[in-house]
TORDONU-369924 format. One record per residue (C-alpha): x, y, z. Coordinates in pm, whole numbers. Layout:
BEGIN
- x:y:z
- X:Y:Z
...
END
This chain:
BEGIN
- x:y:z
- 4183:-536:4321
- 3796:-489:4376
- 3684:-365:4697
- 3615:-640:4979
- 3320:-415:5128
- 3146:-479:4761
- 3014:-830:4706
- 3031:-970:4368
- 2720:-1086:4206
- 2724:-1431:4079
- 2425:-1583:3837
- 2235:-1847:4093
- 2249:-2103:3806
- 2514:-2041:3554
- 2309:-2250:3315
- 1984:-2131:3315
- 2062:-1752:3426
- 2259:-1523:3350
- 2164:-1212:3509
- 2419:-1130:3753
- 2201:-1229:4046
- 1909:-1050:3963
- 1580:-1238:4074
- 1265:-1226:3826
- 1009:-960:3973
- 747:-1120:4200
- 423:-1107:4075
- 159:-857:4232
- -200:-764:4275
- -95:-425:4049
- 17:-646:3730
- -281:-872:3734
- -467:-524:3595
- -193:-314:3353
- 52:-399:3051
- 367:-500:3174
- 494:-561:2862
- 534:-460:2486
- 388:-534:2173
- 778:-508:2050
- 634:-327:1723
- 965:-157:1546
- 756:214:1590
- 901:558:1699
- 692:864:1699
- 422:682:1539
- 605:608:1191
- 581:207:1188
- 926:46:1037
- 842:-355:1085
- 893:-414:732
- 1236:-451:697
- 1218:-411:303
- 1215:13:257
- 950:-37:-74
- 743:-212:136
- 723:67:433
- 489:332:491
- 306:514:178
- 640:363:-66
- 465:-21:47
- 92:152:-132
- 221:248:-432
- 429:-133:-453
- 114:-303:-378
- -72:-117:-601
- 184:-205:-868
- 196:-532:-827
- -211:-504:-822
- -247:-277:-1098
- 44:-417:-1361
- 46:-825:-1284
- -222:-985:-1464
- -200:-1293:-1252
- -243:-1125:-923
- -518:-908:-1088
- -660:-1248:-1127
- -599:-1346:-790
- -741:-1056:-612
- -1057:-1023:-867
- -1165:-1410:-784
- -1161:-1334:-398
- -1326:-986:-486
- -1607:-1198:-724
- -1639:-1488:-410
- -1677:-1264:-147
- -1974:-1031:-358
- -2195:-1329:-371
- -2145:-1393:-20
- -2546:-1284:174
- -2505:-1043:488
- -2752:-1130:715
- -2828:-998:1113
- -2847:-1217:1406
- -3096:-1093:1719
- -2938:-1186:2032
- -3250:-1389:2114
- -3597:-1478:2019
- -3766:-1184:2185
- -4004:-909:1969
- -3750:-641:2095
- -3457:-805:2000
- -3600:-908:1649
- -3674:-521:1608
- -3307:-403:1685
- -3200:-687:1421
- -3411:-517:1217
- -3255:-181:1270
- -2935:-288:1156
- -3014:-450:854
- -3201:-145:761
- -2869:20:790
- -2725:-129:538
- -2994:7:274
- -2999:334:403
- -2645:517:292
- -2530:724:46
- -2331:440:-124
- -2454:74:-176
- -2344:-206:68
- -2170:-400:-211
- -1974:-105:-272
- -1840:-94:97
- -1727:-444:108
- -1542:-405:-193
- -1377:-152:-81
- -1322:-342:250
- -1170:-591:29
- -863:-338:-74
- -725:-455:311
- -617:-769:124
- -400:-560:-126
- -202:-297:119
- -244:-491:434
- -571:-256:592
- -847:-62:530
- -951:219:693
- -1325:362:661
- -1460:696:813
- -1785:648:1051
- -1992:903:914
- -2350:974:1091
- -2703:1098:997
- -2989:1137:1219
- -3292:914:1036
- -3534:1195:986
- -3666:1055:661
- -3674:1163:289
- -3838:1517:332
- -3531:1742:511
- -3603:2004:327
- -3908:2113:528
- -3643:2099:826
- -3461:2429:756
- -3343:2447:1093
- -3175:2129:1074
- -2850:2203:968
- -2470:2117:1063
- -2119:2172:1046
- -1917:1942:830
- -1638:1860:1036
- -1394:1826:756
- -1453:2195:553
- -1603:2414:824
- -1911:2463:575
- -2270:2386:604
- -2384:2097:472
- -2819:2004:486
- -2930:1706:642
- -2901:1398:435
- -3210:1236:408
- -3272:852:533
- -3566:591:409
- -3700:575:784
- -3830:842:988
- -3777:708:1354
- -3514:989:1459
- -3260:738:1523
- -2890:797:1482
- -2766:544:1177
- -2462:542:927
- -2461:814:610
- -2134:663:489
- -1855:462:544
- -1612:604:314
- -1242:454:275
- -976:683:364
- -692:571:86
- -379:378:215
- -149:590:-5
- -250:888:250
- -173:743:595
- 115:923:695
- 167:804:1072
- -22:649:1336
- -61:779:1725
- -38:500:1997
- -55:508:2342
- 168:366:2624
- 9:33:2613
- 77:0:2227
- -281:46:2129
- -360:235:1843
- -501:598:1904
- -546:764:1551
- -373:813:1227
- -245:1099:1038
- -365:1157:688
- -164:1345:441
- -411:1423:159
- -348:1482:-200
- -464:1854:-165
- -481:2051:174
- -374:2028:557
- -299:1719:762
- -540:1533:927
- -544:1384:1258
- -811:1149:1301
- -902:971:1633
- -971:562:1607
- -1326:606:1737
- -1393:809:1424
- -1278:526:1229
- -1316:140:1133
- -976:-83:1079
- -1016:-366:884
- -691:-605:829
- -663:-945:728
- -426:-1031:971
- -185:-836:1219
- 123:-893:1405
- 235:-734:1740
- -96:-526:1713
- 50:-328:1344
- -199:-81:1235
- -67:-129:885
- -159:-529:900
- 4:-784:622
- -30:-764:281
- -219:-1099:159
- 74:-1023:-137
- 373:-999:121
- 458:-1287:27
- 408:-1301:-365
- 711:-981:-373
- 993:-1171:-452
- 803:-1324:-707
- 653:-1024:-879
- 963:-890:-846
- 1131:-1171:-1085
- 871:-1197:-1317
- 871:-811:-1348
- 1269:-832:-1426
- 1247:-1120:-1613
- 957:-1025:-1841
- 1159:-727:-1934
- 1442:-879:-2040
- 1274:-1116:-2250
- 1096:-806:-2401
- 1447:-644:-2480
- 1553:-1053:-2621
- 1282:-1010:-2892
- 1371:-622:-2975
- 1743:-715:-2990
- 1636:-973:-3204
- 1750:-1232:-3033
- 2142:-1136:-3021
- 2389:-864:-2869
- 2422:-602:-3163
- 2811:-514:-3162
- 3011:-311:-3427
- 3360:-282:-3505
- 3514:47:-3599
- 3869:196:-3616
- 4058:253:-3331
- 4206:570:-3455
- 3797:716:-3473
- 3783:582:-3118
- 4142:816:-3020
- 4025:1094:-3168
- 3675:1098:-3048
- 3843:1055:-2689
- 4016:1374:-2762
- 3960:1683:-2537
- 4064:1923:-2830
- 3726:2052:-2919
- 3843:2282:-3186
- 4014:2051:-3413
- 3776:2004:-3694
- 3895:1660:-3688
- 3827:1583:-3352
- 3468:1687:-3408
- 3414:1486:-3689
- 3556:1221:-3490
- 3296:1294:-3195
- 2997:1305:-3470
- 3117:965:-3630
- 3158:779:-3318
- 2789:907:-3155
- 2637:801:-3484
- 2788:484:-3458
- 2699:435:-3068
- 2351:519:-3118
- 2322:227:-3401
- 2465:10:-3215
- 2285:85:-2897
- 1927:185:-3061
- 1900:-128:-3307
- 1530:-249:-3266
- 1334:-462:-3462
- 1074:-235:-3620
- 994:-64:-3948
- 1333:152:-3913
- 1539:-130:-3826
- 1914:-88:-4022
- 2214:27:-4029
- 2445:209:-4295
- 2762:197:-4263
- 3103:231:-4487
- 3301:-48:-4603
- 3613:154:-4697
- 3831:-198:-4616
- 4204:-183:-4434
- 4558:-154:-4659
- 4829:-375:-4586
- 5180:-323:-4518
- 5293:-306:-4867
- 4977:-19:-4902
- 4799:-272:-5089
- 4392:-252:-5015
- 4290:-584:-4823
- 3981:-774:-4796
- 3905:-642:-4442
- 3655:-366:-4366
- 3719:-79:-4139
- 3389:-92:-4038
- 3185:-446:-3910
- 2836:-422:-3795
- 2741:-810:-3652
- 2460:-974:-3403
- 2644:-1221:-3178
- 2425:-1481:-3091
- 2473:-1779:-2795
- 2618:-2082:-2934
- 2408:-2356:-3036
- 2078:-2414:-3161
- 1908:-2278:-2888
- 1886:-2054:-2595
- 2084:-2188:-2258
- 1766:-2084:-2054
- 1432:-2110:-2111
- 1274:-1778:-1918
- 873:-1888:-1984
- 933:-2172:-1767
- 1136:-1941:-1508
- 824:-1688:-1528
- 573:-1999:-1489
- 745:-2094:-1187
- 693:-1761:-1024
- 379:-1722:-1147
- 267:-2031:-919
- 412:-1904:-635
- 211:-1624:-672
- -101:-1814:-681
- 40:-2044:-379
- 30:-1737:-130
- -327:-1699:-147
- -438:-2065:-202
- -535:-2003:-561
- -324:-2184:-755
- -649:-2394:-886
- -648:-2121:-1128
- -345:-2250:-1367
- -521:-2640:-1359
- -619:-2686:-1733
- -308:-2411:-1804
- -52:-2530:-1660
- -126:-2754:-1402
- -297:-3132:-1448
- -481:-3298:-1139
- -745:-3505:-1056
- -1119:-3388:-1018
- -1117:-3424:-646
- -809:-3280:-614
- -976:-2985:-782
- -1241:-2967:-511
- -999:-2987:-224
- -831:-2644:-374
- -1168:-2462:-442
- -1198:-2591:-71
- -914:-2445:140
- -953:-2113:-86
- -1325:-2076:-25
- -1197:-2168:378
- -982:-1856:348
- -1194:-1627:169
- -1458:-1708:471
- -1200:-1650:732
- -1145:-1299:578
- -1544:-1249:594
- -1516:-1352:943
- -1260:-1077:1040
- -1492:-803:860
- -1815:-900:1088
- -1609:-920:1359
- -1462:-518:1312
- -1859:-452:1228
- -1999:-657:1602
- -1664:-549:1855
- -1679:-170:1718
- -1911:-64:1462
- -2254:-187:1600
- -2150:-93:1991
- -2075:260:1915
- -2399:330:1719
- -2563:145:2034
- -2432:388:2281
- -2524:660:2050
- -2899:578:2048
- -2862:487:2428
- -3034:137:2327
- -3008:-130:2566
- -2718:-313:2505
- -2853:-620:2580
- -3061:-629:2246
- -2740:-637:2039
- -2751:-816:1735
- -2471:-915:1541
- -2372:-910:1147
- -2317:-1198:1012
- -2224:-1369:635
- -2366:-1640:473
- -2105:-1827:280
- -2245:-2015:-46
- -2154:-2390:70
- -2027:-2581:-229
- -2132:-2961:-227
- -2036:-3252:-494
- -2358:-3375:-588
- -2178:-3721:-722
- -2039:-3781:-368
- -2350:-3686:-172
- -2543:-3934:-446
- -2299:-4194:-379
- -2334:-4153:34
- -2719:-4172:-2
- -2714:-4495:-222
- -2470:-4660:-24
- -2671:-4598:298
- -2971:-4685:153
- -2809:-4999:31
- -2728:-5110:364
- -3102:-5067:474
- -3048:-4740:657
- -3420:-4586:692
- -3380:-4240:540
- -3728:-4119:407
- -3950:-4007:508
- -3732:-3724:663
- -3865:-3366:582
- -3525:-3252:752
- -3314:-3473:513
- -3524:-3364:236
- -3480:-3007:304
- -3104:-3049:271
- -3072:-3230:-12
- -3318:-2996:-201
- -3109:-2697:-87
- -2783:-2856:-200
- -2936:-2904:-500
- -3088:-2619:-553
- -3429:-2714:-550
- -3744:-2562:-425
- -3914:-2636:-167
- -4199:-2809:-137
- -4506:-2581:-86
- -4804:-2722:195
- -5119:-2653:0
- -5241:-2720:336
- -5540:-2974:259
- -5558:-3115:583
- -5860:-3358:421
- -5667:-3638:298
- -5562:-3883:547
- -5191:-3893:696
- -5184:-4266:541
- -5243:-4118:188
- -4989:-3852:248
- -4696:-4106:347
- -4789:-4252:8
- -4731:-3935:-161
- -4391:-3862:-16
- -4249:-4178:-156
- -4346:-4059:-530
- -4189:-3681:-452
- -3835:-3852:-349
- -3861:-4106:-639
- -3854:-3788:-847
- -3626:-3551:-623
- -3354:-3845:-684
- -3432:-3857:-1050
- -3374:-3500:-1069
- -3060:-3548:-834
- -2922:-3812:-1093
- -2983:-3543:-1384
- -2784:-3283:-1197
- -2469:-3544:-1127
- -2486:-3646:-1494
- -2511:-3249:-1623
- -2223:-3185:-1345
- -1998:-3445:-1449
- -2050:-3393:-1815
- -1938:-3060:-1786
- -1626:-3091:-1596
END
């Protein structure tokens, strides 16, 4: 019997609580500024588990994705025609404002870019390896801009924080003693051993296990993350080939049985021997002579049997000594049967190029790319064509968008507060993603406006675009300011008559092509 001095909790609402009477805290002034919560990221002394697949966890989920990178042709594929979008793609810096000062810390950046040990190009590519293994993590190495001639600085030396050695002063393009970047070097996924977080959940560091020497604690300042996207605030991000692993995984198994189809030629080799070769082969008497003649036969025959291939030693010799009845009278029936059983029927009961074709779309469906297979495998319309060039180029430019952002929220501020420049006068990095415009529908639009007695020319902004979507120059201004402004509205009439001529050349080029 419970005791009457204790009350028993009930829930307030046994339909909407079931807490046993315990009230929700009441919010305070002290929450407003602190993490109450958790990320809920499955983490315990900095080893992440949120995969719940064990080959795709920790340094075993680098060496899947680079399998699936390295051995798949079709994800090769994949991967190379975001790598080959994204290289064209123009890096350009935005000044915070219009101002000469703000112009010349744009300036400063871009020059950045031109002034490491590796090329840009190089980086971003790189970069792009967060789309394989989920993230990419690049050193912040520094240089003081001291220009080309160190060498007449002896006295300018350093430590290399990594060996303990001396290293000289690498040399920079500018001379304005400025703090700017040497190298951004990647630091390999396959090495990233652990990660340190603090109480909030925020990431601290990682732990690098290189391939030769000590471990390596390295603090997040030292460091850029890059991740195409991220979940509960994982350091390791998500694979743009999470995914596509079922799939590989299929195609993998299934190319490799099809690959042992065509060496078994087709069939399931099986031969027939005695069963008295079979007893005595079974036999633990290893000093009968018999018995190991028996144990010789029998491995000769299970390696024929189990090594037929087709290739330039395929065969098989075996004897034909044949069976002897009951009245010891010497049958028809061999002792000895090599066959190839085949399926029934003229033809296989599954079809595994149409299985693998399947898969192999998937694939491509992950990432948006499956425009690949059309003219392959799959048949669609132009347009439809352009709508999946579309939504993959919109991708590809939201991944761009995450790099410049890792570049403007951490990259750019730190080197700030190492030159103490005013951070006011922050620029920020910015790409310029090739549009991609149908020159047959813009054509169209125009003539149909026009056709309704729209007023479009003259326009010199209207003009600009439609010379820059199709790739014209621009007009120069020889800057004769002689001739009347009449004379020149007469002009401009002739230039569009020939800029649409020209536009009509491109549509008919374009659409003879596709």
């Amino acid at each position: 019997m419970a005791d009457e001095a204790t009350p028993i909790r009930k829930a307030l609402d046994p339909t909407t609580d079931a807490s046993g009477g315990w009230r929700a805290p009441e919010l305070d002034y002290g929450m407003l500024f602190q993490d109450y919560g958790s990320y809920g990221l499955r983490q315990f002394g900095g080893w992440v588990r949120e995969e719940y697949l064990r080959e795709l966890t920790g340094q075993e989920a680098a060496r899947t994705y680079r399998e699936m990178a390295d051995n798949n042709a079709v994800i090769g594929t994949l991967l190379f025609s975001i790598m080959q979008a994204i290289r064209k793609v123009e890096w350009r810096v935005e000044p915070c404002d219009d101002s000469s000062a703000a112009q010349a810390e744009a300036e400063f950046v871009d020059s950045l870019r031109d002034d490491m040990t590796h090329t840009w190009d190089d980086f971003v590519t790189e970069c792009l390896s967060m789309l394989t293994f989920g993230y990419s993590i690049h050193e912040l190495v520094y240089k003081r801009r001291l220009g080309p001639q160190f060498d007449a600085i002896p006295q300018a030396k350093f430590a290399d924080a990594a060996n303990g050695e001396d290293d000289e002063v690498p040399g920079s393009k500018y001379n304005d003693g400025r703090i700017g970047w040497r190298r951004l070097p990647i630091r390999g996924q396959e090495t990233v051993l652990k990660w340190f977080f603090d109480k909030n959940g925020q990431i601290d560091g990682f732990t690098q296990q290189p391939y030769v020497g000590n471990l390596i604690d390295i603090p997040i300042e030292k460091v850029l993350l890059f991740r195409p996207m991220q979940h509960k605030n994982n350091p390791e991000g998500r694979s743009i080939l999470r995914n596509a692993y079922r799939s590989y995984y299929f195609i993998k198994r299934l190319e490799e049985l099809e690959a042992i189809l065509f060496e078994r030629m087709g069939g399931f080799p099986c031969i027939k021997i005695p069963s008295e070769l079979i007893e005595k082969a079974s036999s633990t008497n290893t000093k009968d002579p018999d018995v190991i003649a028996a144990q010789r036969a029998y491995k000769t025959y299970r390696d024929i049997v189990t090594r037929m291939r087709i290739n330039e030693q395929m065969g098989a010799v075996i004897p034909s000594n044949p069976y002897k009845d009951s009245e010891g009278k010497i049958s028809s029936v061999p002792q000895y049967d090599l066959q190839l059983i085949t399926p029934k029927g003229a033809r296989q009961t599954l079809d595994t190029g149409k299985v693998i074709d399947r898969y192999t779309l998937n694939i491509l469906m992950t990432a948006l790319a499956d425009f690949v297979l059309m003219g392959h495998q799959i048949r669609g319309t132009q347009s439809l064509a352009y709508i999946k060039v579309d939504m993959f180029y919109a991708a590809v430019e939201g991944w761009l968008d995450s790099l410049a952002e890792v570049f403007n929220r951490h990259a750019i501020p730190r080197l700030w507060r190492l030159n103490g420049i005013d951070e006011k006068l922050m620029p920020k990095l910015m790409p310029d993603m090739p549009q991609r415009m149908d020159l047959e529908l813009l054509g169209d639009f125009i003539k149909n406006l026009a056709m309704a007695g729209m007023p479009m020319f003259p326009d010199d902004d209207l003009e600009h675009y439609i010379r820059d979507a199709a790739g014209f120059p621009d007009i120069e201004d020889d800057g004769d300011k002689s001739k009347p402004a009449a004379v020149r509205q007469l002009q401009r009439p002739q230039l569009m008559k020939v800029l649409m001529g020209a536009l009509a050349k491109r549509i008919k080029e374009t659409r003879d092509g596709a």
